[in-house]
Each structure stands twice: as structure tokens, then as C-alpha cells.
C-alpha positions as CSV (number, residue, x, y, z in Angstrom):
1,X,23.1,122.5,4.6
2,X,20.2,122.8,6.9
3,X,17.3,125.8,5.8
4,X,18.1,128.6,8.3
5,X,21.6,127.7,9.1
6,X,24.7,130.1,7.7
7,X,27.3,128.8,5.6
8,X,30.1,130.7,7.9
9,X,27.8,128.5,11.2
10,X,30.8,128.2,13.6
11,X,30.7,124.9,16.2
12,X,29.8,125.4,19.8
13,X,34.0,124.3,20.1
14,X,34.9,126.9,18.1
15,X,33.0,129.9,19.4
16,X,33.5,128.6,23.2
17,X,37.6,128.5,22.5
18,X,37.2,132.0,21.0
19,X,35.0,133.5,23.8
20,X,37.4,132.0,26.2
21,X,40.2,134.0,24.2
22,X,38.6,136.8,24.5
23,X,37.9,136.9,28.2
24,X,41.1,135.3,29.3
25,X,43.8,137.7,26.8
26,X,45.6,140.1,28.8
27,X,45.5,142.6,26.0
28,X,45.8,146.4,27.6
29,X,47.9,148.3,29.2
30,X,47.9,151.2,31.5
31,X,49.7,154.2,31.4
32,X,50.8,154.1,35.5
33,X,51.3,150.1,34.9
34,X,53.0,149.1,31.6
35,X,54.5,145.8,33.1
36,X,50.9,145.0,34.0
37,X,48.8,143.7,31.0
38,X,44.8,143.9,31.8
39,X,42.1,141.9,30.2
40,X,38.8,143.3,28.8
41,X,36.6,144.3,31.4
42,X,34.0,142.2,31.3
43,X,32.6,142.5,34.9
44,X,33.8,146.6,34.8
45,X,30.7,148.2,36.6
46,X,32.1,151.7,34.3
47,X,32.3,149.7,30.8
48,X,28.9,148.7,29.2
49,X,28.3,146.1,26.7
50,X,29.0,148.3,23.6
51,X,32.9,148.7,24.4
52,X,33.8,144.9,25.1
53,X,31.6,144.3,21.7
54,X,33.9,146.7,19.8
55,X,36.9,145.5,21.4
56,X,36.1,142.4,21.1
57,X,35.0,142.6,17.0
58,X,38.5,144.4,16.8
59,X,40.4,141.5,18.2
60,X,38.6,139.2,16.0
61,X,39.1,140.8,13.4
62,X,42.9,141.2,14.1
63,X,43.2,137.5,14.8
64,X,41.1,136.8,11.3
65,X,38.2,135.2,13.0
66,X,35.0,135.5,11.3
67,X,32.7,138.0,12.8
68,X,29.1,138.7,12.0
């Protein structure tokens, strides 16, 4: 292995089809609209960087990805 590079180093493939997961998952629900599954809100002027990282982590974690 290369100095400076992590054994758990994931290919550009691998990390692009699991961003593109994330973003494209229709994974919450509203109370007023059940039938009506919402993705995370990534462009959400009202949610900051912090919540899609923890929601984010959690679904990684749930679909046994490897996170940092």
C-alpha cells in the first residue's frame, strides 16, 4: 500500500454510488404526508451541514458502509 493512504481507502466508484444513495433515497416521512417519502435535504436553506452529516453517518451505518 501506498505511505499516506488508509487500508479501508474506498474507490472514487464506490464513494460516488454511495453519495448518490444518499442524496437520491427517499428516506423520511412527514407527519401531514405519510404516502410521501422525502429525501435529505441537502439544498434545505433551514438544515445546515451538521444534520445531513449525522443523517447521513446513520444511514451508513445502517446500510454497513464504512464511515470515517
Amino acid at each position: 500500500m501506498a505511505p499516506g493512504r488508509r487500508a479501508d481507502h474506498l474507490s472514487r466508484r464506490r464513494r460516488s454510488a454511495r453519495f448518490a444513495r444518499i442524496c437520491d433515497e427517499r428516506l423520511l416521512e412527514l407527519p401531514g404526508q405519510p404516502d410521501f417519502p422525502r429525501r435529505l435535504p441537502w439544498l434545505a436553506a433551514d438544515a445546515g451541514c451538521e444534520e445531513r452529516a449525522e443523517a447521513a453517518n446513520y444511514y451508513f451505518n445502517l446500510w454497513s458502509y464504512p464511515t470515517p
